[in-house]
Gaussian input, Z-matrix of N, CA and C with variables (Angstrom, degrees):
# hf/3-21g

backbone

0 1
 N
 C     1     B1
 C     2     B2     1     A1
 N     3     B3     2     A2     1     D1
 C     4     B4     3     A3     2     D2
 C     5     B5     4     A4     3     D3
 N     6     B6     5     A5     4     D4
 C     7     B7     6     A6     5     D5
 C     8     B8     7     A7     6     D6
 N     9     B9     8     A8     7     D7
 C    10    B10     9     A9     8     D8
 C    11    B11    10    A10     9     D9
 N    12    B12    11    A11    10    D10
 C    13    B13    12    A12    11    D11
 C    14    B14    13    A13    12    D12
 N    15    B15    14    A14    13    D13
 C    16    B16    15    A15    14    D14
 C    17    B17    16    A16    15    D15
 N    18    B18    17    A17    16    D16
 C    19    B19    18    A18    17    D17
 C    20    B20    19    A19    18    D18
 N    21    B21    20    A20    19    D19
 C    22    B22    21    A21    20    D20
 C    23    B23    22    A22    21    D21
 N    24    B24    23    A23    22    D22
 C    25    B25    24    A24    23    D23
 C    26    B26    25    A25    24    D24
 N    27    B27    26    A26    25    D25
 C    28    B28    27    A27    26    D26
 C    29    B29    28    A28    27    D27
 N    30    B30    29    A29    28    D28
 C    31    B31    30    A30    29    D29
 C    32    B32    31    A31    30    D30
 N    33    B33    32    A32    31    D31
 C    34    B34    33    A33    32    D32
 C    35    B35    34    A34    33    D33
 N    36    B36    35    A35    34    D34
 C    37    B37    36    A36    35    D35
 C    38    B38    37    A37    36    D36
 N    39    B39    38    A38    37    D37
 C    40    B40    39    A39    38    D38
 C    41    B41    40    A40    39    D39
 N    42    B42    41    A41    40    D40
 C    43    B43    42    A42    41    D41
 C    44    B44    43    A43    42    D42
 N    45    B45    44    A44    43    D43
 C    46    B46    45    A45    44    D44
 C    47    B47    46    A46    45    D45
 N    48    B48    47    A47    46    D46
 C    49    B49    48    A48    47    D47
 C    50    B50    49    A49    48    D48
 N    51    B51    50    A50    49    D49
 C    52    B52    51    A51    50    D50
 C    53    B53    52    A52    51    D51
 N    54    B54    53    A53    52    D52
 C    55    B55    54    A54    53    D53
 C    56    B56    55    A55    54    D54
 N    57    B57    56    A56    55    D55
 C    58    B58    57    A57    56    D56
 C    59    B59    58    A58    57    D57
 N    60    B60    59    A59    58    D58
 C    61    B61    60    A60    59    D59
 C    62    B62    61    A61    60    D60
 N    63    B63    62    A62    61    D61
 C    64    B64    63    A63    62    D62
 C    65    B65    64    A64    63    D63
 N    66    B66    65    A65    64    D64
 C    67    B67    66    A66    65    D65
 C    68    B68    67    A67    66    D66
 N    69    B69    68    A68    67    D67
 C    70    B70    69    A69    68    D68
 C    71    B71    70    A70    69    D69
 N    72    B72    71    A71    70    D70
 C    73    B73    72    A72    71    D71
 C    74    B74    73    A73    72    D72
 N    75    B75    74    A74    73    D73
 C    76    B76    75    A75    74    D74
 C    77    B77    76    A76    75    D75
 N    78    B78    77    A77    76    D76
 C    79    B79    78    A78    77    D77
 C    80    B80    79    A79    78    D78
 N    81    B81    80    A80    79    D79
 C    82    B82    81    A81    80    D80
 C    83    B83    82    A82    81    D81
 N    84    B84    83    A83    82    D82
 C    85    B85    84    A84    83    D83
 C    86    B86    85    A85    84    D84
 N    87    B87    86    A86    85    D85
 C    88    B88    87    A87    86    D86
 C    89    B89    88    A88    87    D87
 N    90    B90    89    A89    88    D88
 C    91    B91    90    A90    89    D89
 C    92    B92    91    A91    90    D90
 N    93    B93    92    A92    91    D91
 C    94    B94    93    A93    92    D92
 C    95    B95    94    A94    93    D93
 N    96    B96    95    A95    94    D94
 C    97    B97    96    A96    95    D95
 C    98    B98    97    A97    96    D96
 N    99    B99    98    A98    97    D97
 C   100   B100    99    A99    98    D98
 C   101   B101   100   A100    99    D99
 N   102   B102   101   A101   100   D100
 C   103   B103   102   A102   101   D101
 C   104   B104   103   A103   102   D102
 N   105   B105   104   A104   103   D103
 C   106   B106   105   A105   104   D104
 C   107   B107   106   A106   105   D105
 N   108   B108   107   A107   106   D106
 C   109   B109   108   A108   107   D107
 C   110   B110   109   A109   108   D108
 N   111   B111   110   A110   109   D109
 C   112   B112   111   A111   110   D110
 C   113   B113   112   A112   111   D111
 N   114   B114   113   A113   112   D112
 C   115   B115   114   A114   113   D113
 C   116   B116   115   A115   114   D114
 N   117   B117   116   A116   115   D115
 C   118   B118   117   A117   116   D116
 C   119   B119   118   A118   117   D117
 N   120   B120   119   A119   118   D118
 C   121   B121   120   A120   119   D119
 C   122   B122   121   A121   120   D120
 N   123   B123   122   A122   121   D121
 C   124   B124   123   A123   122   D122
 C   125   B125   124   A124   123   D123
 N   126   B126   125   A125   124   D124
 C   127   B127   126   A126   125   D125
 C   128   B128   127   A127   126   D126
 N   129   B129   128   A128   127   D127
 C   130   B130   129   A129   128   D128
 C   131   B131   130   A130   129   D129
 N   132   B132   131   A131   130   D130
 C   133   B133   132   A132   131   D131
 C   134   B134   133   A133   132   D132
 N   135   B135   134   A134   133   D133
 C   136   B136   135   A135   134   D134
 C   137   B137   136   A136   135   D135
 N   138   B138   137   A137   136   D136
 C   139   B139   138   A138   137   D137
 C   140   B140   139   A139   138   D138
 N   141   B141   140   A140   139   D139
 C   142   B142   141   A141   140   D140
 C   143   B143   142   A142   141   D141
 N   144   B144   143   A143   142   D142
 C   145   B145   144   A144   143   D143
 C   146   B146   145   A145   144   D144
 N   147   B147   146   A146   145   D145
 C   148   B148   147   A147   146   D146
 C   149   B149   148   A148   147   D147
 N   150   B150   149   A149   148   D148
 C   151   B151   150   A150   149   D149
 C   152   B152   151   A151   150   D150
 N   153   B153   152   A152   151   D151
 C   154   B154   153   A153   152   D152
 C   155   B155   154   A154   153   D153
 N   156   B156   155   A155   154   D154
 C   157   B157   156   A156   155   D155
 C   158   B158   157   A157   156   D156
 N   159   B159   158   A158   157   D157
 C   160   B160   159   A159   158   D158
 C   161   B161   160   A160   159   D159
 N   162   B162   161   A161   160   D160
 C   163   B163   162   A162   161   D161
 C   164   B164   163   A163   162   D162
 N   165   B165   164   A164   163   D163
 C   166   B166   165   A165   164   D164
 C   167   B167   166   A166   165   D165
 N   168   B168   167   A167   166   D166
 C   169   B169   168   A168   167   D167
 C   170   B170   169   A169   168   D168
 N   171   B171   170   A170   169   D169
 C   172   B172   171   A171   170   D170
 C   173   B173   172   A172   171   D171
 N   174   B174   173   A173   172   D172
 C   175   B175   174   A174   173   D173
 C   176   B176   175   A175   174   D174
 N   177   B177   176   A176   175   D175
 C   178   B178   177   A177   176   D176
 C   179   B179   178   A178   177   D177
 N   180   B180   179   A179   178   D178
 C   181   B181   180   A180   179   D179
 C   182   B182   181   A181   180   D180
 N   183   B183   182   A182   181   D181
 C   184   B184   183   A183   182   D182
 C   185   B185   184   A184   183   D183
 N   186   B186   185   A185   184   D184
 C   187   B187   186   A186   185   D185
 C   188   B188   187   A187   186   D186
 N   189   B189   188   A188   187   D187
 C   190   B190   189   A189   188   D188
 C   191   B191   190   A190   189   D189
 N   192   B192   191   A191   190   D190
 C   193   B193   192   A192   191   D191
 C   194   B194   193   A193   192   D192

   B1=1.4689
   B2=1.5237
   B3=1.4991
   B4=1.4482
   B5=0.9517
   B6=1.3748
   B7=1.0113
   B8=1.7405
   B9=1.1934
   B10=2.0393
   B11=1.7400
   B12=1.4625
   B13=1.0825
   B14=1.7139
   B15=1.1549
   B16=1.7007
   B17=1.3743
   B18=1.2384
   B19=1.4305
   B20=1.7608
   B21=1.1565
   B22=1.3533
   B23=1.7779
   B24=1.0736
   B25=2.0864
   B26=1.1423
   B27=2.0145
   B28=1.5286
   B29=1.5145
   B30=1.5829
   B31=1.1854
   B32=1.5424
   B33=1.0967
   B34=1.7306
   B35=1.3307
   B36=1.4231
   B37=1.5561
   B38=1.6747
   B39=1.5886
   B40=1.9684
   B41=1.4839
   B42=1.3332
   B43=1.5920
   B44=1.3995
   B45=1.1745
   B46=1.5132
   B47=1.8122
   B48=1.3137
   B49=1.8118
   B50=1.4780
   B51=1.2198
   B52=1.3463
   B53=1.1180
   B54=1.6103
   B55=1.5852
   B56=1.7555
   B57=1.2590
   B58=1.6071
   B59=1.3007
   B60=1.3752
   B61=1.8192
   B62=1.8032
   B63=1.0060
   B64=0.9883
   B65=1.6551
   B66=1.3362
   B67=1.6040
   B68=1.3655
   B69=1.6375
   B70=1.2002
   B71=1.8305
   B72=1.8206
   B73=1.4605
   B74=1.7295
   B75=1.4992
   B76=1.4909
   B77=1.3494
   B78=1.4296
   B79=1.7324
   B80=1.5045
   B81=1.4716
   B82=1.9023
   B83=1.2688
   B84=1.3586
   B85=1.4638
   B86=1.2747
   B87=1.3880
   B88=1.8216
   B89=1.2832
   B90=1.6160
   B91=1.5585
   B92=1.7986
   B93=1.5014
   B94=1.5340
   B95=1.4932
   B96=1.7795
   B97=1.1230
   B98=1.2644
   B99=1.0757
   B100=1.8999
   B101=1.6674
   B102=1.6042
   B103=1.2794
   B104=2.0247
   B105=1.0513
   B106=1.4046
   B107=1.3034
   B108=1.3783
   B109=1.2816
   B110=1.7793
   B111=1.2967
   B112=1.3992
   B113=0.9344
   B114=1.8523
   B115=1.3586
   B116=1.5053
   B117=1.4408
   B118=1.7682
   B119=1.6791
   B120=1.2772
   B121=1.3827
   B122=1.3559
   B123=1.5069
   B124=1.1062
   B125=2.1528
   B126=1.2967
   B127=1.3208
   B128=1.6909
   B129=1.0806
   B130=1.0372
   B131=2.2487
   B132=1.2136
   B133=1.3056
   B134=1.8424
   B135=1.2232
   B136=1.7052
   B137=1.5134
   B138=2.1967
   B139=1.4876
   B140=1.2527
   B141=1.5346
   B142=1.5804
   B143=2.0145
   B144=1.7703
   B145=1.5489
   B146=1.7334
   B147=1.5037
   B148=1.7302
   B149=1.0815
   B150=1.3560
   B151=1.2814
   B152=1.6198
   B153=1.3721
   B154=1.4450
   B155=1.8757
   B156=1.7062
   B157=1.7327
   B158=2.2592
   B159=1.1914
   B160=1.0481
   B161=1.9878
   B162=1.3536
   B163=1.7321
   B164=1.5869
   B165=1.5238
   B166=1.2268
   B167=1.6020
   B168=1.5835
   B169=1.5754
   B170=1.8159
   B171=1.3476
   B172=1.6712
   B173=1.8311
   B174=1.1522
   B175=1.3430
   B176=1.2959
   B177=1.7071
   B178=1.4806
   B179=1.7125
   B180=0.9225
   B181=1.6088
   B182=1.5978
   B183=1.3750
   B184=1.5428
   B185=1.5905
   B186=1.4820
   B187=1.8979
   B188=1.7428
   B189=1.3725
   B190=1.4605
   B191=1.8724
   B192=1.7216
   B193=1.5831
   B194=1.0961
   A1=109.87
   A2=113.84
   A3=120.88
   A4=146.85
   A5=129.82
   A6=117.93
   A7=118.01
   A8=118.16
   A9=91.77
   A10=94.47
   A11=105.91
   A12=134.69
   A13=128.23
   A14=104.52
   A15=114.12
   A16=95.64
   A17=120.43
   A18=135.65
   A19=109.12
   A20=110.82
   A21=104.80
   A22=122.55
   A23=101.14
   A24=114.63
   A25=124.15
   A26=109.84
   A27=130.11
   A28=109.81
   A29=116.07
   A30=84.34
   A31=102.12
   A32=140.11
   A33=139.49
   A34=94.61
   A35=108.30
   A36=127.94
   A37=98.91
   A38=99.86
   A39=84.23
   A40=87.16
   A41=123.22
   A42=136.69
   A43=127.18
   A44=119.01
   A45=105.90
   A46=121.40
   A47=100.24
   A48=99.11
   A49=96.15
   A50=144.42
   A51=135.37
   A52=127.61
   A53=104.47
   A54=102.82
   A55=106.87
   A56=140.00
   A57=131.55
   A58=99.44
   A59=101.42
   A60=121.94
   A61=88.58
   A62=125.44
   A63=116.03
   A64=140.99
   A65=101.40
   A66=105.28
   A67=110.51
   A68=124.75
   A69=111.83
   A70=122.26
   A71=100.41
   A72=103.88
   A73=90.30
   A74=129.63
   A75=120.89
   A76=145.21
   A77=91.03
   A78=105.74
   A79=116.13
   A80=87.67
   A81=98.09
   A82=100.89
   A83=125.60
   A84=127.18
   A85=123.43
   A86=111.80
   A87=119.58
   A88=104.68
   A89=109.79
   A90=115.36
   A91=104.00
   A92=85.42
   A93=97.44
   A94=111.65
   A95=136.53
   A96=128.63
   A97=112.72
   A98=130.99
   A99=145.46
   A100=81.07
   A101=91.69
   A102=102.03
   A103=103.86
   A104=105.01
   A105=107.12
   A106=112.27
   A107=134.24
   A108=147.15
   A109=113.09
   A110=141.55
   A111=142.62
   A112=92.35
   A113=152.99
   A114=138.70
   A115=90.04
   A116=92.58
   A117=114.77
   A118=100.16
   A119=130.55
   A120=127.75
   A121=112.14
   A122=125.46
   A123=114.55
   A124=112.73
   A125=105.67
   A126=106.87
   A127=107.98
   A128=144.78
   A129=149.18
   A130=113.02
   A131=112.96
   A132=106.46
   A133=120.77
   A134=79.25
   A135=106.94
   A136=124.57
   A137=102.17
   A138=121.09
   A139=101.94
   A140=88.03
   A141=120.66
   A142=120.13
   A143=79.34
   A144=88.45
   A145=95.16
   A146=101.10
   A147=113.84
   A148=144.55
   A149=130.12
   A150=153.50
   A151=109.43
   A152=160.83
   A153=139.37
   A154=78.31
   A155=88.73
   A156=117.61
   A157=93.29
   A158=103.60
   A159=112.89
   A160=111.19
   A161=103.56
   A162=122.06
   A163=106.17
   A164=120.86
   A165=117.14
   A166=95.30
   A167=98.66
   A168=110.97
   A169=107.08
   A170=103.52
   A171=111.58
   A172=115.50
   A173=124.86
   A174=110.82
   A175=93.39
   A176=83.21
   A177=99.57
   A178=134.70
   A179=152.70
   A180=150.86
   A181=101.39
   A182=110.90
   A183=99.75
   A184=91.42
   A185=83.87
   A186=92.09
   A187=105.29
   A188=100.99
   A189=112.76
   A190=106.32
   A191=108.18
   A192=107.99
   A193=130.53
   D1=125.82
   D2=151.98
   D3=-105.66
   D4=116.03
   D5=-156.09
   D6=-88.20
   D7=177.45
   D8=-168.43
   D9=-129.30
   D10=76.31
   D11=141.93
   D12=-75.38
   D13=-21.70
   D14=-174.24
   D15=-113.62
   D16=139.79
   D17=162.97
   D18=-78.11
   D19=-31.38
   D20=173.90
   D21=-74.02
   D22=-17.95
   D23=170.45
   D24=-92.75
   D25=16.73
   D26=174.46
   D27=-115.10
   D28=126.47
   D29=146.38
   D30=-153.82
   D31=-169.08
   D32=-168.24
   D33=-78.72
   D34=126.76
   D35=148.80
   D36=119.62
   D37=10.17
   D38=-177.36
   D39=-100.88
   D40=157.53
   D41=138.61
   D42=-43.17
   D43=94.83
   D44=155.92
   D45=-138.24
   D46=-167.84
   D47=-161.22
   D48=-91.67
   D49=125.44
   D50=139.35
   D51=-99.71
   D52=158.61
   D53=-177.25
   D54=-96.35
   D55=144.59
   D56=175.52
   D57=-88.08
   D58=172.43
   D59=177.74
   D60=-60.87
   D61=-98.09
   D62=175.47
   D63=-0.11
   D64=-48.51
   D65=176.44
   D66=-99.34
   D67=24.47
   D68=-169.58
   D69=-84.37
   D70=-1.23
   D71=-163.40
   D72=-100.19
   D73=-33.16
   D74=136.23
   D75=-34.37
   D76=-53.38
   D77=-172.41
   D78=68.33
   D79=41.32
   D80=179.59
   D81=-75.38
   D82=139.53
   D83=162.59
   D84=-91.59
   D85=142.17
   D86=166.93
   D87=-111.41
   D88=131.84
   D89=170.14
   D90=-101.71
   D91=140.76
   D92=-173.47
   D93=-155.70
   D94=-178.53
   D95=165.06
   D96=-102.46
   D97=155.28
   D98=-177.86
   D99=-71.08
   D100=131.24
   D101=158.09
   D102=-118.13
   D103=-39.27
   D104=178.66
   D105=-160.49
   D106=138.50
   D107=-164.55
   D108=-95.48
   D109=128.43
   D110=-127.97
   D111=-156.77
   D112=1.20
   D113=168.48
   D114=-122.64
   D115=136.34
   D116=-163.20
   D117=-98.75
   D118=-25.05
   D119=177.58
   D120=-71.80
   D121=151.38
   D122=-167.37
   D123=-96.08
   D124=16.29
   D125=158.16
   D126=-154.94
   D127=176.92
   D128=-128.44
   D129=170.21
   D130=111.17
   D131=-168.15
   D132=-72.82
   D133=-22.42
   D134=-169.15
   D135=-89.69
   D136=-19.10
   D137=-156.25
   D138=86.02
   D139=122.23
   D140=153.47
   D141=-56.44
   D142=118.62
   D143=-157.29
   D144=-77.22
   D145=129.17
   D146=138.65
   D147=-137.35
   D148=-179.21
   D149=-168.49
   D150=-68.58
   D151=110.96
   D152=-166.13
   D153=-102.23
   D154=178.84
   D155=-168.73
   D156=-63.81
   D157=-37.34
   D158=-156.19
   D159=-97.20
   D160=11.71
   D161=164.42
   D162=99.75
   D163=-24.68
   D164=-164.32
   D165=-73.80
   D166=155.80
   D167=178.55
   D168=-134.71
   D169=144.05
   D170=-164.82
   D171=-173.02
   D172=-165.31
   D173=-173.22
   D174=-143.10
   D175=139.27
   D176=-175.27
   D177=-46.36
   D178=171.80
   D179=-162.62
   D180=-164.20
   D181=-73.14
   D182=179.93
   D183=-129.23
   D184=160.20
   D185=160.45
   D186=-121.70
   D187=137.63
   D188=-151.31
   D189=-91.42
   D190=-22.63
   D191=166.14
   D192=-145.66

């Protein structure tokens, strides 16, 4: 398991779980594919926020491959 704290263990087209602005006081996850990556620092405490294939945007939790 990875978790997507590192911007360098992301990149477009893998699967992983994010959490949205919205689900962050849950911590419900959405699984989706990286469409494009949106936090410019190269680590992130919370997950490195992106873009999924399908428009939603959130920070990473696991990466699934």
């Amino acid at each position: 398991m990875i978790d997507g704290r590192k911007r360098s263990d992301i990149r477009p087209g893998q699967t992983v779980d994010i959490v949205l602005k919205a689900d962050q006081r849950t911590g419900k996850r959405t699984r989706g594919v990286v469409k494009e990556i949106l936090t410019n620092s190269p680590t992130h405490p919370h997950g490195i926020k992106v873009r999924l294939e399908d428009g939603q945007v959130g920070r990473v939790q696991e990466i699934l491959d």
